[in-house]
N, C-alpha and C positions, 0 to 999 in steps of 0.2 A: 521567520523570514519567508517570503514567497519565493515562486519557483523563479530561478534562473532562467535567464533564456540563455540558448545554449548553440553555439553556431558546430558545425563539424569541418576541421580541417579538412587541404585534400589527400589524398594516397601518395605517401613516395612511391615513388620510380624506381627501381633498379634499373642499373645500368645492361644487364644483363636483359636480350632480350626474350631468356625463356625464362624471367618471372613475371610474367605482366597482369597477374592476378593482384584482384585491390584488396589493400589491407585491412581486415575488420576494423583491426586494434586503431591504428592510426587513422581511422574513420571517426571515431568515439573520443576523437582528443579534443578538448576543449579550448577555445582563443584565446579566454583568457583564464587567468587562475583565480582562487574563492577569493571573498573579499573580504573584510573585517567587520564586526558589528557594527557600525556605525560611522558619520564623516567626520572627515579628518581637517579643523581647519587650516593647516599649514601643509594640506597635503600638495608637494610638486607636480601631481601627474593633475588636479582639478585643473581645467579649463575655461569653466564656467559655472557660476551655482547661484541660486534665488528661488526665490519662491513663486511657484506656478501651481495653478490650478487643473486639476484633472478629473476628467469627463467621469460620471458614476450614471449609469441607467440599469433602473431596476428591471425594465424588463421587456420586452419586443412591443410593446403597447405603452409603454412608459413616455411620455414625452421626453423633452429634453428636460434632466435637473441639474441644479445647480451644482458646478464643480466642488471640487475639495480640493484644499487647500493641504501642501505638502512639498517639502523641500527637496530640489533637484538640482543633481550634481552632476556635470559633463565631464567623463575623461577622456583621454583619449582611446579605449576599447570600449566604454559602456555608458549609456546615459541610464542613472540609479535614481530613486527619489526615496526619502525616509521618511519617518514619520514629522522629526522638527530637526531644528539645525542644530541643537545640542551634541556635543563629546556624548557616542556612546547610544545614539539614536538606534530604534529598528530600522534597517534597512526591510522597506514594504516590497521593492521589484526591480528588477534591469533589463535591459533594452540591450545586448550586445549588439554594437554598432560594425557590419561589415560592408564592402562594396557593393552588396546587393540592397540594402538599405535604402530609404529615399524619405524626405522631408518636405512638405507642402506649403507653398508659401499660404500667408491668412487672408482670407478673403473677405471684402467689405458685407456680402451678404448675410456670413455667419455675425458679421459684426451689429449688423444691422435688427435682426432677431434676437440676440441674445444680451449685446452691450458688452461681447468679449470678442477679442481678437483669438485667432484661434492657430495653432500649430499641431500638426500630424505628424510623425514619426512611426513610419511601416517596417516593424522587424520582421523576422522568419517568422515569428508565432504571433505576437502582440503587435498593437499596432497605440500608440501614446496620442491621445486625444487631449493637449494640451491649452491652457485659454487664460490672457493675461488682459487686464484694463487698458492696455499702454502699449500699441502698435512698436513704438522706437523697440521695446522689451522682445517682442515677438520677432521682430526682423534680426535684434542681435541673437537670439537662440537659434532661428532657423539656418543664420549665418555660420553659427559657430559648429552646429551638429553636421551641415553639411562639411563645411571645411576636415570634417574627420572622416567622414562618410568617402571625400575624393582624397584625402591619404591614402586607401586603405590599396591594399594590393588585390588585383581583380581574381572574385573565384571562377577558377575553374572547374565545370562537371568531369566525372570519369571520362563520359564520351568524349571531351574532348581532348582530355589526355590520350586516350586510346586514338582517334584522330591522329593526331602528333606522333604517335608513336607508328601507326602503319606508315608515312610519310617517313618516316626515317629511316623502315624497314623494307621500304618498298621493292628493293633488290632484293630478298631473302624471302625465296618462298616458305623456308621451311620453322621461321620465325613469325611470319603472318597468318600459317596456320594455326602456330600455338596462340600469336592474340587471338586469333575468333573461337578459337575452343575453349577457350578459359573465360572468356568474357563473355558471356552469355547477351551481356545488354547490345550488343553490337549483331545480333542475328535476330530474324523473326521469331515470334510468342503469339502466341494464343491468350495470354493473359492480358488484364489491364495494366496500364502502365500510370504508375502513382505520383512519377512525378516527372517534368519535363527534362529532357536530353541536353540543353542549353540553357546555364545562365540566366532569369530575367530577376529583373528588382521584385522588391515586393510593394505592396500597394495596390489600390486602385487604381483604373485608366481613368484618364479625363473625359468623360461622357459631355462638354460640352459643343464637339464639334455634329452641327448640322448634319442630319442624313443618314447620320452612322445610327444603326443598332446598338443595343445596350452590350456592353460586354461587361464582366467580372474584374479580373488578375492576367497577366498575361502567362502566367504557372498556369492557373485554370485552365485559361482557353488553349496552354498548350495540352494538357491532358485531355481535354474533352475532344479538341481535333483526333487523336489518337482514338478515342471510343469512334467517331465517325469511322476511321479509316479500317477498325475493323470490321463495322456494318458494312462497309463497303465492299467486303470479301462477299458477303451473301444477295445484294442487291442486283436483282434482274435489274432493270433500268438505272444503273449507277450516275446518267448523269446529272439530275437534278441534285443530289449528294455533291458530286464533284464543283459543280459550281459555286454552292456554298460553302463548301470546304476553299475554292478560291476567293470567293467570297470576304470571307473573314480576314486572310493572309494581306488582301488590296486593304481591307478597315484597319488591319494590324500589320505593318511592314516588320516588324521584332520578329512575326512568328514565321516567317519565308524560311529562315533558315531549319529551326527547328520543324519544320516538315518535312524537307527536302529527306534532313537526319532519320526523320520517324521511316521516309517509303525508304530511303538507304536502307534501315534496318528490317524491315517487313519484305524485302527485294531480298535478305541474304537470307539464302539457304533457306526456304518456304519448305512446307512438308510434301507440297504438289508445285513444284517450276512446270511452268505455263499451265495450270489450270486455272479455270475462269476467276475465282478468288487472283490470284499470283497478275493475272491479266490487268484486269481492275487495278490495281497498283502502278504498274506500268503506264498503263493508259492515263489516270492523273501525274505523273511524273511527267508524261508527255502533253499535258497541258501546262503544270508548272513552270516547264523548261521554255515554252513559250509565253510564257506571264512574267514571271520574275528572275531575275537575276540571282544568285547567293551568294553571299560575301566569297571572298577569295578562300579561305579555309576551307569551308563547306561547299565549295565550285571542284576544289584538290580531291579534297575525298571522294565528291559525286562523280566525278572523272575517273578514279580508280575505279570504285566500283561498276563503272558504263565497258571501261574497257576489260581489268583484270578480273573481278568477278564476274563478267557477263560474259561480254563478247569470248572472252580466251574460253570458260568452261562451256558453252553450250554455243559454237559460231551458227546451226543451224536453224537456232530456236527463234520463236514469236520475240520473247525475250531480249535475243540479240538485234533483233531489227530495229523491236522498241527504242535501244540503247544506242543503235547509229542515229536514231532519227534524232533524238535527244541533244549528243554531241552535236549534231549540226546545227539544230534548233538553240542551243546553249552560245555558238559564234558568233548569232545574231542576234538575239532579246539584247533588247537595252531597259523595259518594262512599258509595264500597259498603262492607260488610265482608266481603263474598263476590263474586267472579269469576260474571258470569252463566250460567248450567246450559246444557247444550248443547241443550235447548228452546228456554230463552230468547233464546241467539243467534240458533236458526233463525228465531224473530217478527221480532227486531229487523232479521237480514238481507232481510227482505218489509216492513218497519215497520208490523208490524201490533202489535195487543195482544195479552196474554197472556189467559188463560181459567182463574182460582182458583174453585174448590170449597170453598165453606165449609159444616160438617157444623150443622145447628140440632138440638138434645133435645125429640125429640118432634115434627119438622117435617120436612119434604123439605130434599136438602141444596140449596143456592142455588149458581149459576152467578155468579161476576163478573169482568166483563173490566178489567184494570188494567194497568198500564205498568210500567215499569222505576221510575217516582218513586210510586210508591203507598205510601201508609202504611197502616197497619194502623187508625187511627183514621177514614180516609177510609172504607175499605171498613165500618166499625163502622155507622160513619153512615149510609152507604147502607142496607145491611141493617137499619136501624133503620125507615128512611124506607119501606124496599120490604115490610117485616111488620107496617107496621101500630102500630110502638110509639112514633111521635114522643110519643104523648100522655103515658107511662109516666116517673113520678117517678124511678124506679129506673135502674143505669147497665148499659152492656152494653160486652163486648170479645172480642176473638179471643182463642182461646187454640191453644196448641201441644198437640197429644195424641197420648200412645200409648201403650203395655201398661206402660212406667215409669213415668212421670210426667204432670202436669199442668202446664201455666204460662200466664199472662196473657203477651199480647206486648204490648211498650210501646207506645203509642202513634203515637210517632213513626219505628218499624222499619218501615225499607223491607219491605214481604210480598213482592217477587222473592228479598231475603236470606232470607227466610226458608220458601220456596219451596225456596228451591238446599238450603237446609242439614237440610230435610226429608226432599227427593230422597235426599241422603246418607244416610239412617237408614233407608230403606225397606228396605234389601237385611236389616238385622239384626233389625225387628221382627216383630213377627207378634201382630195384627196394623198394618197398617201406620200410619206416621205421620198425623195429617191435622190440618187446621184446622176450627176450633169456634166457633163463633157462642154467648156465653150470656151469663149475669147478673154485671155483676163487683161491684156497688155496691146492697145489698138498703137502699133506704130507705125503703120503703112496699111491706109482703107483703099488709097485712090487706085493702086495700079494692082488689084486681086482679079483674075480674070471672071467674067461673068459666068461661065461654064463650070466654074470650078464648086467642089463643096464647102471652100471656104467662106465663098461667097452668100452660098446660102445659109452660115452659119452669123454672116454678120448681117444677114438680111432678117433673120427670124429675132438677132438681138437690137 
């Protein structure tokens, strides 16, 4: 027989909040139990069974060759294939089928190259390169392995047991210090971290969306973030680091959470709180906080730790400033379309404001200082209020400008997004990109006094 694939349950709980250490034992227990030499055809738990063909390459330079041909049987815990349909066959593999599982539907191109329809199935370990002549075959498999695939009940990681479990103890100091003393995964390491803190399927990402960098697994690129954010303990200039670390999280929205989890754990109990390493942490946490949103779970927890890990143990520290700016910064993000500019990170790493230049027709251009949550209608306003034209029937807006085009910005665009994605255009104009203060809504031209700035605002338009 070959090797089983082998899923691991999660850890009971005890009820009791001073056991909250995870269980080897009930770590090592497997989903489902051994299975018998060979298929059964009356068996009630089969699903689905036929004969499919499966992917064999000999070697990294091997082209594609032709599948082999081998019987497969769907239950509902496992997809198995043997050698033939006979009472008594070798079973050759299985595929333990859990939540975190995923199935690809077949694509005309594989079809197109090979003259097979094609089916992937991503376990924990194997991944089933499956190829059938006959599309209808292929769509009722991929039909049927999914349908088991969203049976399944969702696993959860330790962390986010442990998660759930300070949330419940959140009155009990003397219970939240035994979670973090016995859970080791829940405090800063110096080690690498093997596997991600959160949940993701297994498989490939879909590398066909435009623009986007190549990425791996979303497992991988949560462990490989982790390798960054330890480099980022030692980097004199962190912020080229920190941008592509946001970078990734905007091409990957999965992975938001799981970072937040990663500086939560890198943030508790460091071996230096507030040295430059511990700092660094903070300071992408405070760009995070102005980028992305976290699901509400991981918003509970990051909250905790802002207020009862930080602010309460250390109210005087870098630390706890970090963590007021954060909470504030957290009331407002709704999310970006753009990673902020390596300007912007440098404000945010100081939490200071930024400094927009907006250009007026026929006026001095206007200085205004805005945030990371600044709209474009917000700064409209001001400059409406600071030139004099609250009285004026007429509507005003920014606009985008440069030696191609003209455009109104919506009202409700964040100006740091559009800030970043100006930056971007300078290198190709000439001259350069910039922001425009003028008239978007003419409802009253005749009766604007000629003295007035308005006036020359509709004279230069």
């Amino acid at each position: 027989q070959g090797p089983l694939e082998v899923s691991l349950s999660q850890p009971t709980r005890s009820s009791s909040g001073s056991e909250r250490s995870l269980l080897v034992a009930e770590e090592m227990r497997s989903l489902i139990v051994e299975k018998g030499p060979g298929p059964v055809e009356d068996d009630p738990d089969t699903l689905m069974k036929g004969w499919l063909q499966r992917e064999v390459r000999g070697s990294v330079k091997t082209s594609w060759i032709r599948p082999r041909k081998y019987w497969f049987v769907l239950t509902p815990d496992s997809l198995d294939y043997y050698s033939s349909k006979e009472k008594g066959a070798r079973r050759l593999g299985s595929l333990v089928l859990t939540s975190l599982c995923s199935v690809l539907w077949p694509d005309k191109q594989t079809y197109k190259e090979t003259g097979y329809w094609s089916v992937k199935v991503f376990g924990r370990k194997h991944c089933y390169h499956l190829y059938t002549e006959h599309l209808n075959e292929a769509v009722r498999w991929v039909c049927a392995v999914q349908k088991v695939i969203s049976s399944k009940a969702p696993v959860q990681t330790p962390t986010q047991l442990l998660m759930r479990d300070i949330e419940e103890h959140c009155g009990n100091p003397e219970v939240l210090e035994q979670i973090y003393r016995c859970n080791p995964i829940l405090r800063y390491t110096s080690s690498p971290l093997y596997a991600s803190l959160l949940p993701f399927p297994y498989g490939s990402l879909d590398q066909s969306a435009p623009g986007i960098r190549s990425y791996t697994t979303l497992r991988d690129e949560a462990v490989k973030l982790f390798n960054s954010l330890q480099q980022l303990e030692l980097e004199q200039d962190p912020v080229p680091l920190m941008q592509g670390i946001l970078q990734t999280c905007l091409d990957l929205p999965p992975l938001v959470d799981e970072i937040y989890c990663q500086l939560v754990k890198q943030t508790t109990e460091p071996p230096a709180p507030g040295g430059q390493g511990d700092l660094h942490y903070w300071q992408l946490l405070t760009c995070m906080s102005c980028t992305f949103l976290p699901s509400p779970p991981v918003l509970r927890f990051l909250r905790f730790h802002l207020d009862r890990r930080t602010e309460c143990r250390f109210p005087t520290s870098e630390m706890a400033k970090y963590a007021c700016f954060i909470r504030a910064a957290l009331e407002k993000t709704k999310g970006r379309e753009c990673v902020p500019s390596l300007e912007e990170i440098l404000v945010l790493m100081r939490r200071q404001e930024m400094i927009c230049t907006v250009h007026c027709p026929g006026a001095p251009a206007c200085s205004v200082a805005i945030s990371s949550h600044t709209t474009a209608e917000e700064v409209a306003r001001e400059l409406v209020s600071r030139l004099g034209l609250s009285q004026s029937p007429n509507l005003f807006a920014l606009y985008e400008q440069s030696r191609r085009r003209e455009q109104p910005v919506g009202s409700t665009t964040l100006l740091a997004d559009v800030l970043t994605s100006l930056a971007g255009e300078q290198q190709e104009q000439d001259p350069p990109c910039r922001l425009c203060f003028k008239h978007y809504g003419f409802l009253d031209t005749d009766n604007v006094p000629r003295d007035s700035l308005e006036f020359a605002l509709l004279f230069e338009q």
